[in-house]
Structure formats: structure tokens, C-alpha cells
Residue, then its C-alpha position, 0 to 999 in steps of 0.5 A: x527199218x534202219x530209220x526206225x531202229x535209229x529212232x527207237x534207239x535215240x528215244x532210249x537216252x533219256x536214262x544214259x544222259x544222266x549216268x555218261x558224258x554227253x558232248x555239249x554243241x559243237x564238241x568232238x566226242x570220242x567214244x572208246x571201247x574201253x579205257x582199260x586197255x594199255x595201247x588204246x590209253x597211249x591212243x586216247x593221250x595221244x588223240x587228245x592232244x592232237x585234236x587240241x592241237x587242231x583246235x577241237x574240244x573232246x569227250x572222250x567216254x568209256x564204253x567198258x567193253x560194253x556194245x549198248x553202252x556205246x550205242x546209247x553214249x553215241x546217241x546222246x552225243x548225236x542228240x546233244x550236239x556233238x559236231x563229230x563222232x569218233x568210234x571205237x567199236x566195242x564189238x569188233x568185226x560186228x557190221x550190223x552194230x557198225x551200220x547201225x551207228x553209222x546211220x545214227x550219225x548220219x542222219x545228224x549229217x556229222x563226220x563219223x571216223x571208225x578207228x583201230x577195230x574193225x567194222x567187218x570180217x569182209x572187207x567189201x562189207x566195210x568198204x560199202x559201209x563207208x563209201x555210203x557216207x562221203x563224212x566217214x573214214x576208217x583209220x587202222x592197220x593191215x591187220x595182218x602184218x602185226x602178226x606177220x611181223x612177229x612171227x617173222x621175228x620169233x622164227x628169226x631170233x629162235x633160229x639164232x638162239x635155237x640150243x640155248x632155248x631148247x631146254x630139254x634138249x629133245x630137238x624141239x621148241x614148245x611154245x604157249x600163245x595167249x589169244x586177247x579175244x575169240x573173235x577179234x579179227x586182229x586176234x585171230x590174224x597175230x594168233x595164226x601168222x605168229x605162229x606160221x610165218x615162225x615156223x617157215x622160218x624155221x623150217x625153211x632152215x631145216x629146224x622144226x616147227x614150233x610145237x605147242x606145250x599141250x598136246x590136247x590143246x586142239x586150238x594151240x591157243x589159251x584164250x582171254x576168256x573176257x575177251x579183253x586182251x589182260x594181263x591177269x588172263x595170261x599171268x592166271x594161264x601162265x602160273x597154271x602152266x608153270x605148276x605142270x610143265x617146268x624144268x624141273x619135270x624136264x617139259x618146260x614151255x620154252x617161247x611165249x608169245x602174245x597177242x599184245x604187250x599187256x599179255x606179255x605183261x602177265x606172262x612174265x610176272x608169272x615168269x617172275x613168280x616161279x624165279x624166271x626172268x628176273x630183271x637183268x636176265x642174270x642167274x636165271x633162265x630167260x624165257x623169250x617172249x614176244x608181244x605186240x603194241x610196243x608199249x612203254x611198260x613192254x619197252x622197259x621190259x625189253x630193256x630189263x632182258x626180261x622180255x624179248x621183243x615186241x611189234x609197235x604199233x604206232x599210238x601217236x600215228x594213229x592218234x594224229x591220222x584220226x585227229x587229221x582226218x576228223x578235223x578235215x571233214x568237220x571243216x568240210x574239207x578232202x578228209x585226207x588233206x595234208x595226212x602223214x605220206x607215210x600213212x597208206x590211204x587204200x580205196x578212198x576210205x581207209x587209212x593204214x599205219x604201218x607196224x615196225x618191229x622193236x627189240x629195243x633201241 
């Protein structure tokens, strides 16, 4: 059955070879889950130049989001003479989709490194995926820890700023959480740990936990419906939201927090427009917010006082463990020869780079 699904899959090229980037013989080909998102596009600058550095010819394609596109781009590439092929999954924590590709790949006999969005929501699942193929790997994070992180940061900075961010002085500290995507494991991990571990910090110190704005809201979340972690989704909910709940009728959302910078992003705009942290945090009221990736544009805003803090995630050190590892088994060597010591290799398939917590430097 898999050979034949590869098979019929293969056999389904013909169109997308003359609309994508194929790779010619012996190039690296790099498919992306999409060019459009910030961090990621840090990665791709970061990983074409490592793997320059390493002396491999890539292509890298846009997969926009969408899973048949990637699957068809990856097997013209297999088709085409690819020497290695690097994925980011579109449809994270979808192993069936993942086997699928990795088949593929495997029956061309070529290195095959998954990165950054994971495989499987069951970590047995993935670890059986990738010991069944010695030419693959997976380079990402402890997932959970960015979420973790931050909401150890937010309990923390909120607990030291408590009676300047509690507006309407009623005791109590409401708060907006925008999810990037439904599904997503990373997601779901920073959109629950943001919030506990806040809140043991709070509580453990005897302030209450944070309460979310909207009382209806049964998730405490507002999510990107397009599941592509946007700006325009957290400025479109966050104006929303300033319209109802604002100083003006004494209910105004007092800490924002995101799933990743880009949303951040939108949701300070929004700030922006309704008169809010504005540039310099003077003679206005500065509302935290809080992200995760650690960004450029992030890192500006933090400098700007208009944002708070961030988690970083390292771009160039996923950059450089893909490239390290994807040359190592092109070249037919140990695939974690000579990587980074401060990356953590876990059962002899994963790689993790740590996340660091940045307020500014």
C-alpha cells in the first residue's frame, strides 16, 4: 500500500514540474511551509547560507501553506535528482502526511531532515518514524519550554509591575492570548503554559491568577483562523477588542500575550491605532505584551518600549543544525558529527535548540 501511494503520488507530477522549482541532480532541496512567516524567513536566510558554507547548492520552495502542494514539490524534487530533502512540514503533527514523504524519500535512498514543526502529537510515533530510516533526522525544539518560558516571564514581570498594570484597580489582571494555529502543537503548548506557569507565579506570591478579558470566551483564547500565526489576525481581534473593552468604560485588557512575534506585531499596531504604546512608552499608557521568536522587528519593539519581552528562538542555530546534519548524511557520515554541544541530540534522532528569554540588551 505505501509503495503504491508513493507511486501514484510520483506519477502526479507532471503538472506541478512546470509551475514549482524543481531541484536539478545533486542539489538540496529545501521545501518550506511557507515563506510568509517571519521567524521561518530568518531560518531560510540563515540555512541558505550555512548550507553554502558547507558547499551545497539549494532550492528552497514555497509550499504556501498548503500540504498537496508540498507533497508534489517533493517528489518532482525525488524525481529530479534531488541529493537531499529538507522539510518543513505543512500540516504539523500530521504523521501520516509525514510517513507518507518519508517513504518517497526513502525509496530514492536520500537524506530526509524534518525541522522546526513537528511530525506527530505522540513522540513514540515520530521516534519510530525516524529510527526507520538511519538517512533521517529531526531538528526542533522542547516545544514546550517556549511556553514555559514566557509564562514564567510574564508572571514575573507582572508580579513586579502588579499596580501600574492593574488599570481599573479592581485587584485583578485581564489578559487577551492570540493562538497562531488550532492545531499546532507548539500552539497549543505556548498557548497553555503562557498562561499556568504565569499564574503560579502569581499565585505562589499571593496575587491572583490572570483572568481572561471575556468571560464567554470558554477556550481563553482567540485564535488565527487561517492558522497562519498573522499579524493581520491579532491587529483585526485586537481593534475588535479595543472598541468594547478600553479605559474609557473602566475594562481595558491589561497584558497581551502571543504565540509568536508576528502576532505581537498586530497587536501592538492596533495598540498604536487607539493611542497606546506609542514609540518611547511617554504620555501614553504602555500595555505588556509578550511574544515568542525574538525577531528583529520584536527586538525593535522592545527597544521602542512598545513591547515587553519575547522568547528567542534561535534562527541561526536551527539554521546551522539543519545544514550540519544534512551534509553529514549526504556525505555519508555520523549525521550529528561536529554539531553545536549546546544542541541537545535526544534518542539518536532529534535534535533540540534551546529557547533563551529576551527583554532586551
Amino acid at each position: 500500500m505505501k509503495k503504491f501511494v508513493s507511486k501514484m503520488l510520483a506519477g502526479a507530477l507532471g503538472l506541478s514540474m512546470l509551475c514549482g522549482v524543481a531541484a536539478a541532480e545533486g542539489e538540496t532541496y529545501v521545501s518550506w511551509y511557507t515563506f510568509g512567516d517571519v521567524y521561518l524567513s530568518s531560518v531560510r536566510t540563515a540555512l541558505d547560507a550555512a548550507m553554502e558554507a558547507k558547499g551545497l547548492t539549494v532550492v528552497d520552495k514555497d509550499s504556501n501553506a498548503n500540504q498537496q502542494t508540498q507533497t508534489d514539490d517533493i517528489n518532482t524534487a525525488l524525481v529530479t535528482g534531488a541529493n537531499a530533502v529538507v522539510v518543513n512540514l505543512v500540516e504539523s503533527g500530521a504523521i501520516g502526511t509525514a510517513e507518507t514523504l518519508m517513504n518517497a524519500i526513502k525509496e530514492k535512498d536520500v537524506p530526509a531532515v524534518f525541522f522546526n514543526r513537528a511530525v506527530s502529537t505522540d513522540n513514540n510515533e515520530a521516534a519510530e518514524l525516524f529510527k526507520g530510516y538511519e538517512k533521517s533526522a529531526f531538528i526542533g525544539t522542547d516545544f514546550t519550554q517556549a511556553g514555559i518560558m514566557q509564562g514564567k516571564m510574564i508572571g514575573e514581570y507582572v508580579l513586579e509591575h502588579f499596580d501600574e498594570i492593574d488599570l481599573n484597580h479592581d485587584g485583578k489582571i485581564s489578559y487577551v492570548m492570540f493562538k497562531g494555529d488550532e492545531a499546532n502543537q507548539e500552539a497549543i503548548a505556548r498557548t497553555k503554559y503562557g498562561v499556568e506557569c504565569a499564574d503560579e507565579v502569581l499565585t505562589a506570591a499571593g496575587k491572583p491568577a490572570l483572568e481572561f478579558y471575556d468571560a464567554s470566551n470558554a477556550n481563553k483564547y482567540l485564535v488565527d483562523l487561517n492558522g497562519t500565526w498573522s499579524n493581520t489576525a491579532s491587529f483585526d481581534y485586537m481593534q475588535t477588542i479595543l472598541a468594547q473593552y478600553n479605559e474609557a468604560n473602566n475594562n481595558m485588557v491589561e497584558v497581551v500575550i502571543c504565540n509568536n512575534d508576528d502576532m505581537a506585531l498586530g497587536a501592538i499596531n492596533a495598540l498604536v491605532n487607539a493611542g497606546y504604546n506609542l514609540p518611547g512608552g511617554e504620555g501614553c499608557t504602555v500595555i505588556p505584551v509578550f511574544g515568542v521568536d525574538a525577531t528583529d522587528a520584536a527586538k525593535e519593539l522592545i527597544a521602542n518600549k512598545q513591547m515587553t519581552g519575547s522568547i528567542k528562538q534561535d534562527a541561526e542555530g536551527m539554521a546551522d543544525a539543519v545544514a550540519t546534519i544534512t551534509a553529514n548524511l549526504i556525505a555519508g557520515k555520523d549525521k550529528f558529527e561536529g554539531l553545536n554541544e549546546n544542541y541537545e541530540v535526544v534518542d539518536g534522532w532529534t535534535v533540540n535548540i534551546p529557547y533563551s528569554v529576551y527583554t532586551g540588551e
